[in-house]
C-alpha positions in Angstrom: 6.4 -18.9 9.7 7.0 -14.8 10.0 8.0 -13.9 13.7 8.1 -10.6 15.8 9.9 -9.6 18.7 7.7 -7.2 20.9 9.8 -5.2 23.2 7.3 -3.5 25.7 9.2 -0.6 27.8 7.4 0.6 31.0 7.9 1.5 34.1 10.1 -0.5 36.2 7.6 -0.2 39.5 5.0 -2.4 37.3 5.2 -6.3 37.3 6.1 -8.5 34.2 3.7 -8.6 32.0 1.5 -11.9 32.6 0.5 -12.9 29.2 -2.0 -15.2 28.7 -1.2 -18.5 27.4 -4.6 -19.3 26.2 -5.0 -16.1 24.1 -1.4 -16.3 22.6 1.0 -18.9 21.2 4.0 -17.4 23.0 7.2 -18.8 21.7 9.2 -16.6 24.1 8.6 -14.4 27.1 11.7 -12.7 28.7 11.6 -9.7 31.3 14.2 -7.8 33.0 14.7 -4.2 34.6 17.1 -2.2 32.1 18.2 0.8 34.6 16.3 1.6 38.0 13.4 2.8 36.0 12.7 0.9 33.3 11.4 -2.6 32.5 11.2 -4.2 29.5 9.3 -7.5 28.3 10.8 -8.7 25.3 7.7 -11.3 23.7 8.1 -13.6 20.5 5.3 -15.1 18.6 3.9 -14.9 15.2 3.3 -12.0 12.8 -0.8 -12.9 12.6 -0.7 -12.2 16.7 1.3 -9.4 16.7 -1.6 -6.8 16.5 -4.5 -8.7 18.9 -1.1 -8.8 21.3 -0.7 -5.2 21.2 -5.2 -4.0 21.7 -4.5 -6.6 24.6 -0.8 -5.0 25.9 -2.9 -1.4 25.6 -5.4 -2.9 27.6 -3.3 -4.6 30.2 -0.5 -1.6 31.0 -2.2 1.6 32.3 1.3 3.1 33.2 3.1 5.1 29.9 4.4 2.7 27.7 6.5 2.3 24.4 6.4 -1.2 22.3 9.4 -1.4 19.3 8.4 -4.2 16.7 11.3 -5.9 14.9 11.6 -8.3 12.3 12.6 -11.8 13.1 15.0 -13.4 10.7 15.5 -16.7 12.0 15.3 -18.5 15.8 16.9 -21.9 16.7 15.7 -24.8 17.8 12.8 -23.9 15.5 9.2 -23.4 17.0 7.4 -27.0 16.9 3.8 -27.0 15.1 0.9 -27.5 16.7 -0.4 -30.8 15.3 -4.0 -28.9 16.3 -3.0 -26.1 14.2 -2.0 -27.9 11.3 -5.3 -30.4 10.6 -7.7 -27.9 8.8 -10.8 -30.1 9.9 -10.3 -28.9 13.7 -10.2 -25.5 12.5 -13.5 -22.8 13.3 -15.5 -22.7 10.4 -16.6 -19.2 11.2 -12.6 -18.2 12.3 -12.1 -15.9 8.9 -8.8 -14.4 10.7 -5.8 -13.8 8.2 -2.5 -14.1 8.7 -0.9 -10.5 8.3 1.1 -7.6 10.1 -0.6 -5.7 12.8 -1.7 -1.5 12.1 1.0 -0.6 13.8 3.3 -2.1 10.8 0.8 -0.8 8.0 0.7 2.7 9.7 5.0 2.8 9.8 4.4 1.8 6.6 2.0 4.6 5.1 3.7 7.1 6.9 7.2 6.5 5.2 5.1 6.1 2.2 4.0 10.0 2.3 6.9 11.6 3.5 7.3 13.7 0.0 10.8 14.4 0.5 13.2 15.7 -2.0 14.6 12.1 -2.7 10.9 11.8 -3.7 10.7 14.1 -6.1 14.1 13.4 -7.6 12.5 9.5 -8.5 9.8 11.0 -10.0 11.5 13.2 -12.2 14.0 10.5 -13.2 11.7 8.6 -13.9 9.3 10.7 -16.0 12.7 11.3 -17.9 13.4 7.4 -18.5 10.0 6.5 -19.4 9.6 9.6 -21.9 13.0 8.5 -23.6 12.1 5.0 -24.0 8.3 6.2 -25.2 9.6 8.6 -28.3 12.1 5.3 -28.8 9.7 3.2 -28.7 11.5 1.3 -26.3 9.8 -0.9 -24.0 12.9 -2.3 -22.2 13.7 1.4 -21.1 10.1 2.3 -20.0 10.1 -0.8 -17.8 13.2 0.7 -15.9 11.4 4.2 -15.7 8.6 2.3 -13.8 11.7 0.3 -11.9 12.5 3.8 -10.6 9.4 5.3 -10.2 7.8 5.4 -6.4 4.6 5.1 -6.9 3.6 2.0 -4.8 3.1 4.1 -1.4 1.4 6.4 -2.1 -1.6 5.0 -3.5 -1.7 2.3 -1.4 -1.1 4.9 2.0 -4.5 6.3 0.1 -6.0 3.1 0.6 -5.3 2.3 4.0 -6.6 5.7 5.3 -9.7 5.2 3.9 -9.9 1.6 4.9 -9.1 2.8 8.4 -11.1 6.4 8.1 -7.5 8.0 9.1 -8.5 12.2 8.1 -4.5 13.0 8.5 -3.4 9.8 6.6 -5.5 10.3 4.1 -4.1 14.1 3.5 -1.1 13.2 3.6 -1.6 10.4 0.6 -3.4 12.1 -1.3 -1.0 15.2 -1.4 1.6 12.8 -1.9 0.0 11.3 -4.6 -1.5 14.7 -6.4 1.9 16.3 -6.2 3.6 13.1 -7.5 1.2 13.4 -10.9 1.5 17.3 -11.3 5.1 16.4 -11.0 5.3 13.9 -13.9 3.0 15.4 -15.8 4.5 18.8 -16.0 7.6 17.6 -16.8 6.0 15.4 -19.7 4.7 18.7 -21.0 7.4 20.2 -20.9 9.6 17.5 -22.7 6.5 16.6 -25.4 7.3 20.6 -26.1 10.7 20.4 -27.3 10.8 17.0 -28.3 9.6 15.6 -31.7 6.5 13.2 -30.8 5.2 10.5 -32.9 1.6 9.7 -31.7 1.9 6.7 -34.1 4.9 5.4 -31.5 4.0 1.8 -30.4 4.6 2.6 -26.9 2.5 6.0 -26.8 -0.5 4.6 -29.1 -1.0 1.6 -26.9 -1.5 3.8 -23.8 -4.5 6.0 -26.0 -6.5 2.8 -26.2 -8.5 1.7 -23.3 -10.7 -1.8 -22.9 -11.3 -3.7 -19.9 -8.4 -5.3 -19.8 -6.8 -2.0 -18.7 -9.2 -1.7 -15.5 -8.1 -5.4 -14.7 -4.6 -4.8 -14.6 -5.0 -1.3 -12.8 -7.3 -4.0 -10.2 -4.7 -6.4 -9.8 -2.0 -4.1 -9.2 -3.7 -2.6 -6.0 -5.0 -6.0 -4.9 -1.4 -7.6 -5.0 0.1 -4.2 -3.7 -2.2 -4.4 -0.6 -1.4 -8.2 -0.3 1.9 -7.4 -0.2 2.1 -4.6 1.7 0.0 -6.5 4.5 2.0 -9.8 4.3 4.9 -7.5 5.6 6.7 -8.9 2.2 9.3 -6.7 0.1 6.5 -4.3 -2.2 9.8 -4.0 -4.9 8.6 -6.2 -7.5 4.8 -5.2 -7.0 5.5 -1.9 -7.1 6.9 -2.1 -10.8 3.2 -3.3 -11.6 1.8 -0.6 -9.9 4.1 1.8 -12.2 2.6 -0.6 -15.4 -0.7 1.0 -14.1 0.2 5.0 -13.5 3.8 6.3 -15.2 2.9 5.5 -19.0 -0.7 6.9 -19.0 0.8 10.5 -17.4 4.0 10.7 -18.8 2.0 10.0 -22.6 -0.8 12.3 -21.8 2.1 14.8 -20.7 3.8 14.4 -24.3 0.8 14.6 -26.4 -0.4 17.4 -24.9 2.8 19.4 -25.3 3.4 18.1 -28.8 -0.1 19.8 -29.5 -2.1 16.2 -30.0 -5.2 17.0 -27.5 -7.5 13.9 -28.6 -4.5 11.1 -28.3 -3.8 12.9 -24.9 -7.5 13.1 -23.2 -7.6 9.4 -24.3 -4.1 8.5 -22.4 -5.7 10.8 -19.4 -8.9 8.7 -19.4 -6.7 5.8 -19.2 -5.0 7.4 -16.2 -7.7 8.1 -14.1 -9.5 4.5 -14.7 -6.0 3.0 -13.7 -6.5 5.4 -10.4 -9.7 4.4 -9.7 -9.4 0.6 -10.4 -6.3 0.4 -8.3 -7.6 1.9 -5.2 -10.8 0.3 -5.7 -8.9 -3.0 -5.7 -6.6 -2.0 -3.2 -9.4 -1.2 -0.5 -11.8 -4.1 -1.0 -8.3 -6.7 -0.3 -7.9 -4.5 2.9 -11.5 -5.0 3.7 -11.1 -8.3 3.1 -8.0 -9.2 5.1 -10.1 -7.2 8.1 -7.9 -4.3 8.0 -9.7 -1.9 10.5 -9.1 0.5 13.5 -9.5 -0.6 17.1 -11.9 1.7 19.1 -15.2 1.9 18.1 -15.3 5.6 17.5 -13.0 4.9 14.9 -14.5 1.7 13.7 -17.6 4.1 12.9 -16.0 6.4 10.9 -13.8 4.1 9.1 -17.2 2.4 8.4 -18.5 5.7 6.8 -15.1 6.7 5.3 -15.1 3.3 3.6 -18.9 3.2 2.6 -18.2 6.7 0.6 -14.8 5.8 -0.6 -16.6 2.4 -2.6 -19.4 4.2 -3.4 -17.3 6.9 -5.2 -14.4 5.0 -6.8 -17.5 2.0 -7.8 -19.4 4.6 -9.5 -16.9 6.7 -11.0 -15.3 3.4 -12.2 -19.0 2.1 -13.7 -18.9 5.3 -15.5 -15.4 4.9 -16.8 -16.4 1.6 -17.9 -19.9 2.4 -19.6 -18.3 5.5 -21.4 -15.6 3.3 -22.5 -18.5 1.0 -23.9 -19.8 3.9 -25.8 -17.0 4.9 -27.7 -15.3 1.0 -28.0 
């Protein structure tokens, strides 16, 4: 069972917070003053709770507040179960809540996600260099590490959440992150497939100039088990190397065909790219939707309902016509 510690700082001339015992399985509730202006209510109880605790803290506390999440490790005694909660026939048929972090996490998250900082830039690079060496090699060992390296996994998946939540500045911010990243790798795989001898022929760059379906399924699952991840509050290290399966290959390949002077081997590894972009975050929105990622005021509920409604329409249709132009040319 995933625990947080809420630490809710405000002013010391309010009274402890009086949280409800019916709305909230409290396994913990301690408040004292910290100096002669400060309180603080230090709150532990499940990761599912975490974000209905907070919309009802921003409710409750009309004073200036500040609430610091942290990650609980362990507690002893342990927390007993709920014999109610464990026997699945007592259980709401229409409850569809899932357990999963609050926004606030998934927002700290997409925000360190974007932050295209020189450490950034420096993965990509590396990596396009790794995956490129073990490419011409035809190494697959080597491009796995390049896809290790690469940092891929926030971006898009920042891109997802802003549209799932009709964040405007999120959604900037991801999608520079992500446009930048590509340029990135893709300028220095041109520049590479320029001096470099390239073998179109190379098992590991032929295989990324075919497309099939089973290239928009892995792209699908790679954003669906990214957002799981990212949502279950779980390390995104290992999912993140799928995500790479999905995006460094297809860019760094069209980025070496095109400089070695192979233009139809390279539109075919771009096409691949760009149906691995739009499957992902396709996939990657709808298991947001699902889990019932959305904003809490209603003004933004509405335009994360519109943001959403044209994100699916555009990413299902450009991915229908990915798919039927695929079918024409199979």
């Amino acid at each position: 069972m995933a625990l947080r510690l809420v630490d809710v700082y405000h002013p010391d001339t309010d009274e402890a917070l009086e949280v409800p015992d019916d709305a909230y399985d409290v396994l913990g509730h301690w408040t004292y003053a910290i100096d002669e202006d400060q309180r603080v209510d230090r709150v532990l109880l499940e990761v599912e709770e975490t974000e209905s605790f907070l919309d009802w803290v921003d409710d409750t506390v009309i004073t200036e507040y500040r609430v610091v999440l942290q990650s609980v490790e362990a507690t002893l005694p342990r927390p007993d179960v709920d014999e109610a909660d464990a026997e699945p026939a007592d259980a709401d048929e229409n409850d569809v809540s899932v357990a999963r972090v609050g926004r606030a996490e998934l927002y700290e998250y997409a925000r360190d996600a974007t932050d295209v900082s020189g450490y950034y830039y420096a993965l990509i690079a590396l990596s396009v260099v790794v995956a490129a060496g073990g490419m011409l090699r035809d190494q697959t060992a080597v491009v796995i590490g390049a896809m290790v390296i690469a940092p891929l996994i926030g971006p898009n998946l920042a891109l997802a959440l802003g549209t799932t939540l009709g964040d405007l500045d999120l959604l900037g911010q991801a999608a520079w992150a992500n446009l930048t990243g590509v340029a990135l790798a893709l300028a220095g795989a041109l520049g590479l497939g320029a001096i470099m001898t390239v073998d179109p022929t190379t098992g590991e760059l032929a295989v990324r100039t075919v497309i099939g379906l089973p290239d928009i399924a892995l792209a699908g699952a790679a954003g669906a088990a990214g957002a799981l991840a990212v949502t279950r509050g779980g390390a995104t290290g290992l999912v993140g190397v799928m995500v790479a399966v999905a995006l460094l290959p297809p860019v760094v390949a069209t980025g070496l065909l095109f400089g070695a002077g192979h233009p139809g081997a390279a539109l075919r590894a771009g096409l691949l790219t760009v149906t691995n972009v739009v499957s992902l975050n396709l996939a990657a929105v709808c298991t947001f939707l699902l889990l019932g990622v959305w904003p809490r005021d209603w003004r933004d509920v509405a335009q994360a309902r519109t943001s959403t409604r044209i994100a699916l329409a555009l990413w299902g249709s450009a991915l229908i016509a990915l798919a039927l132009l695929l079918w024409r040319f199979a």
